[in-house]
N, C-alpha and C positions, 0 to 999 in steps of 0.2 A: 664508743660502740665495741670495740676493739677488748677493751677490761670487763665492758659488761653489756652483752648483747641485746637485752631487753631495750634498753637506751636511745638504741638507733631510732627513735622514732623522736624522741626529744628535738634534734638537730631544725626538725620540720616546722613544727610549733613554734620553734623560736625565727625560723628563716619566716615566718607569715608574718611574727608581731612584730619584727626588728629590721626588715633590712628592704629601703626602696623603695619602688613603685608598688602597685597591686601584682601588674603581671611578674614585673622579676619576681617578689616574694613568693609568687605561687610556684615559676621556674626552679628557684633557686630550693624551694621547700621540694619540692619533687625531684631533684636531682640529689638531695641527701637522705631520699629514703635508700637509697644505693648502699649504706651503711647496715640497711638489716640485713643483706648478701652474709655479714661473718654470724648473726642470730643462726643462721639454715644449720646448720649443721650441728648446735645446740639441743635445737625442735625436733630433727628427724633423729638424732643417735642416742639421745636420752630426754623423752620429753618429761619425766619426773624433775628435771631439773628446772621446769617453770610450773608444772603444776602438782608435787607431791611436796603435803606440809608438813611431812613427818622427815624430810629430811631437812629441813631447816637447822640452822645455825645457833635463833635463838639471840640474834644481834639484839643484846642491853644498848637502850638513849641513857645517857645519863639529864636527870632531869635538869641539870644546870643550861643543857642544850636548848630545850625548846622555853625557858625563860631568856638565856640570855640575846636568842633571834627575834622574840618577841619585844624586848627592850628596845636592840638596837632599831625597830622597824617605828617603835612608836613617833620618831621624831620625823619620822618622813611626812604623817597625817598633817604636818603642821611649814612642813617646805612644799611649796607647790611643782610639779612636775617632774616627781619622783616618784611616778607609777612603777619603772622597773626593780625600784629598790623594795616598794612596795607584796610586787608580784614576787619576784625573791622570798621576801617571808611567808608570803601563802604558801608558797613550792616548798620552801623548809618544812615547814610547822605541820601544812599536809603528811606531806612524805615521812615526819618521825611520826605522826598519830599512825599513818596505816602499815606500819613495821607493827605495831603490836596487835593487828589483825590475825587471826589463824588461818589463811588462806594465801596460796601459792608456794611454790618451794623456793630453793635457793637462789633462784635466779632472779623472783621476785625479793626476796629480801636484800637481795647483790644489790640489785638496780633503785630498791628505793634508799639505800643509803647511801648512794654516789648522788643521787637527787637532792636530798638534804642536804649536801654538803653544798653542790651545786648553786643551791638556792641561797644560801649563807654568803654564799662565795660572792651574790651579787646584792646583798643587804651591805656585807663591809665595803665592795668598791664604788656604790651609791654615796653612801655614807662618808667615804674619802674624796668622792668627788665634789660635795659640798662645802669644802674648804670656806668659811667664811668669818670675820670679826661678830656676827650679826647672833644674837643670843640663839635664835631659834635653829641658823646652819648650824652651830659651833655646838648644838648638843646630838645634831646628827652627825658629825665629824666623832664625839667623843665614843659615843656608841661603838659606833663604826673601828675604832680605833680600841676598845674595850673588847669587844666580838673578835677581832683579829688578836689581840695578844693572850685571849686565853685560847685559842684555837692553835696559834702555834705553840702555846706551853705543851699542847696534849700531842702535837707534831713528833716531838722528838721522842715520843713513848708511845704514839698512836698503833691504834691493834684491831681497828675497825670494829668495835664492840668488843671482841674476844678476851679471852683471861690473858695474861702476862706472854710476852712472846718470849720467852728465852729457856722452853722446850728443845728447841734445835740443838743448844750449845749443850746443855743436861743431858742431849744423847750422842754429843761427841766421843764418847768410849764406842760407839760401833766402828767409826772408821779407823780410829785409834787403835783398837785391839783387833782389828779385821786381818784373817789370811790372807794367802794370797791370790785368791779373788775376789777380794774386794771386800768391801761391807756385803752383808743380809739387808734381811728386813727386820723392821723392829713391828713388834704387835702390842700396842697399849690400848690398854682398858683400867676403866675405872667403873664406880657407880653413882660417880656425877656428872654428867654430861658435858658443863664448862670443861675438864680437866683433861677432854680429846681435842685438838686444836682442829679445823674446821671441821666438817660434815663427817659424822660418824655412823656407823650402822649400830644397832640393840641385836645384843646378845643376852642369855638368857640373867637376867638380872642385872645385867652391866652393860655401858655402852665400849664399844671397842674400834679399831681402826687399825690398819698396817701402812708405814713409812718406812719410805726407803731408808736405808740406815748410813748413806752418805749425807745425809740432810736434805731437812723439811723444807721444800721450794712453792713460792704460789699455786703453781701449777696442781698442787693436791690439796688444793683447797677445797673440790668439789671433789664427789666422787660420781663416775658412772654407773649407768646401768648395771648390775650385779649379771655375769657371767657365770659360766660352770665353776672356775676356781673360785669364785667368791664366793657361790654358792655351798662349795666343797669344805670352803673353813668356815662356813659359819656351823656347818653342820658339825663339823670335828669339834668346834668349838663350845657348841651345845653339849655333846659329849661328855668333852673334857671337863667341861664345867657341872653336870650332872654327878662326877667320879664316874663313870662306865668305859675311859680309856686307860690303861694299865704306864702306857706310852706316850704322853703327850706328846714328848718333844719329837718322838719319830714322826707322830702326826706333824703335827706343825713345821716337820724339816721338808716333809713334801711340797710344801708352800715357800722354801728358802727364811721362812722366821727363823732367824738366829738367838733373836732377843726378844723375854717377855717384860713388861715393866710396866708394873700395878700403881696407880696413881688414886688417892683419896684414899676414903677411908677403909679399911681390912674387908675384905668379902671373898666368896668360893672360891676363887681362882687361886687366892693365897692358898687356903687351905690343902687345894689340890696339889699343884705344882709344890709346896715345901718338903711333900711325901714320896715326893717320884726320883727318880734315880736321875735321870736325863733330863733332867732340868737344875740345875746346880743355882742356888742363890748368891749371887755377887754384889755386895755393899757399894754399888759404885756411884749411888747416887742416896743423901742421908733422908728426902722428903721422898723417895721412892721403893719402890721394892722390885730389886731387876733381879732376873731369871737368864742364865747361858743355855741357851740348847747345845746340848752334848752330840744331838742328832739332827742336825741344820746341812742340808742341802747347800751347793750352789747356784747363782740364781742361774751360770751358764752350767752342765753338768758333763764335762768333759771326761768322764771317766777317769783316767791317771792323768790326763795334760790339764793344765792349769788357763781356762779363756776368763777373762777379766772385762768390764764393760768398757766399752767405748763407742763413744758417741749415742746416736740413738742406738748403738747395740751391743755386738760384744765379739771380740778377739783373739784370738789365741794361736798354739800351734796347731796344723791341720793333721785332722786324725781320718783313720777309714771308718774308724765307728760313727753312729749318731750323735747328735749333741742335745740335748735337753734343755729347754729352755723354761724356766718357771713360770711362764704368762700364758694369758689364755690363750688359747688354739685360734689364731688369723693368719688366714692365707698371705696378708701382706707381708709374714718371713719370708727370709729367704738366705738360705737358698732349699729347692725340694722341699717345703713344708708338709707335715704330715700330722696329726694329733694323734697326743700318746696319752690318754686317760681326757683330763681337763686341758693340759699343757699341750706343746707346740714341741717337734722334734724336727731338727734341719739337719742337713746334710753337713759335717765337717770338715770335707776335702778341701776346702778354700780357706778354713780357717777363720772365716767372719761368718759373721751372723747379723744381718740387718734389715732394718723393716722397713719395706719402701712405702708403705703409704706414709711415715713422715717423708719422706724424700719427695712424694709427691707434692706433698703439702705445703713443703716449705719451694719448691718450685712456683706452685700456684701462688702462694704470698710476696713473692716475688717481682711476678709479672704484675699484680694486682699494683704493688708500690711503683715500680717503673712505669703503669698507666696514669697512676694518681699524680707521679710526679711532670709526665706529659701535660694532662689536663692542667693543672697549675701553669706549667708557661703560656701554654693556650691561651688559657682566660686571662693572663697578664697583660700579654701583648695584645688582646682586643680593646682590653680596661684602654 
């Protein structure tokens, strides 16, 4: 529930068909809807994130998948009392058919391919559970054992649908060649969709997206609700991509992009950007075409002192001037937050700059595991 909030209601379904008496299973099935508590905050801060289908990801099954779950299920029809290896392959086989549905967003697509996998997951250990000399166990044993060794072939390269993961490492020149505040942001675009690593926004002929430029972490997998600064560069970005900015890269430095880098095949942005002064072309990648902003903001903007990020924020020496922060305007800075266009401007007499809604957050996640880990001994010692 925790990787993928839609989920939390699976725990239920299975606490009815799997575990006890009638009344525990209803107990125990009610006691793990407590798990949709981490969905809330999903639902209420971005609900495009389960119901809008144009920002989906676009997760490819490769077809070998839903033959090879349907194989390894065929031999349960003929062992009796392997209904759950059975219902496993329903859960697969459902769940990759309704990914190629065009309906719900990313959260929907998140959640049915942890289902798939889910239900796979109790086809192979059916199927290993049948260990026997006897012709009919011993081809669901084989299955079962065939379904798991091409699943972990794809383990050690696994990318959950998506094109090749090793984006991150091709944009190790950010932190590599970074001042001394740190990396930027990178902004890639292409005008193939595959070729932005997860959830991207459409720009005017191309899809595009900004990473932090110390590396690509799960955590940006999904994107939020579109705010003022998102809203801000998509506009500049229409722009820019039009020819009607003279200046990209000063546009774009307002945003902390350091780096542009055009992925696929040639289209406007090249064109644009090869003609501008403040955008300089740097060969740093031979399947890419990367761009230096000459005019790159930082993301802390310290005036003459030098604040570098740390942790959920950012540090330096304490100045009397304001400090500038590249993110959207939330009161959770601190310290004295104040917004200065789209951005966020704090006070720099302390010399930190941190945003207490994680601090909150990570308090709340806290207490949540040291209850979880109460109720476990609880229920032990009554067991």
């Amino acid at each position: 529930s925790a990787f993928s909030p839609l989920l939390g209601i699976v725990p239920f379904f299975f606490a009815l068909a799997t575990v006890g008496s009638g009344r525990r299973r209803l107990t125990l099935g009610l006691v793990s809807l407590a798990s949709l508590i981490v969905a809330v905050p999903f639902l209420l801060g971005d609900p495009g994130w389960v119901l809008d289908p144009t920002r989906r990801l676009d997760v490819v099954i490769d077809e070998l998948w839903p033959a090879a779950v349907a194989v390894a299920v065929l031999p349960f029809f003929l062992v009796g009392g392997r209904w759950l290896g059975i219902a496993g392959g329903v859960i697969s086989l459902g769940a990759m058919a309704a990914i190629r549905l065009p309906w719900g967003g990313p959260g929907v697509e998140e959640a049915l391919t942890v289902l798939a996998s889910l239900g796979a997951a109790f086809v192979v250990a059916v199927g290993l559970d049948v260990f026997s000399r006897r012709p009919r166990e011993s081809l669901a044993v084989l299955a079962g054992l065939v379904l798991l060794v091409v699943s972990v072939g794809t383990l050690g390269n696994g990318r959950y649908g998506l094109p090749a993961g090793d984006l991150s490492e091709r944009l190790g020149f950010a932190p590599a060649l970074a001042g001394p505040s740190g990396p930027g942001r990178i902004l890639i675009a292409s005008t193939v969709r595959s070729d932005i690593p997860g959830e991207a926004r459409p720009g005017p002929g191309f899809w595009y997206r900004v990473v932090d430029g110390s590396g690509i972490t799960l955590d940006e997998a999904w994107l939020p609700e579109p705010l003022d600064g998102d809203t801000g560069l998509d506009e500049a970005l229409a722009a820019i991509g039009h020819g009607d900015m003279l200046r990209p890269g000063e546009a774009l430095g307002e945003y902390a992009v350091e780096w542009v880098v055009l992925l696929g095949p040639r289209f406007r942005l090249d064109e644009v950007l090869v003609a501008q002064l403040d955008m300089v072309p740097t060969p740093l990648d031979p399947e890419a075409r990367v761009f230096e902003n000459t005019a790159d903001r930082p993301l802390a903007d310290a005036g003459d002192e030098v604040w570098t990020p740390d942790r959920t924020g950012f540090a330096g020496p304490p100045t009397v001037a304001p400090v500038r922060l590249a993110m959207n305007f939330d009161e959770g800075w601190e310290p004295e937050p104040t917004p200065t266009g789209w951005a966020v401007q704090i006070s720099g007499g302390d010399g930190v700059a941190a945003y207490r809604g994680m601090v909150a957050l990570q308090a709340v996640f806290g207490a949540l595991c040291v209850a979880a880990l109460g109720v476990i001994i609880v229920a032990r010692a009554r067991r």
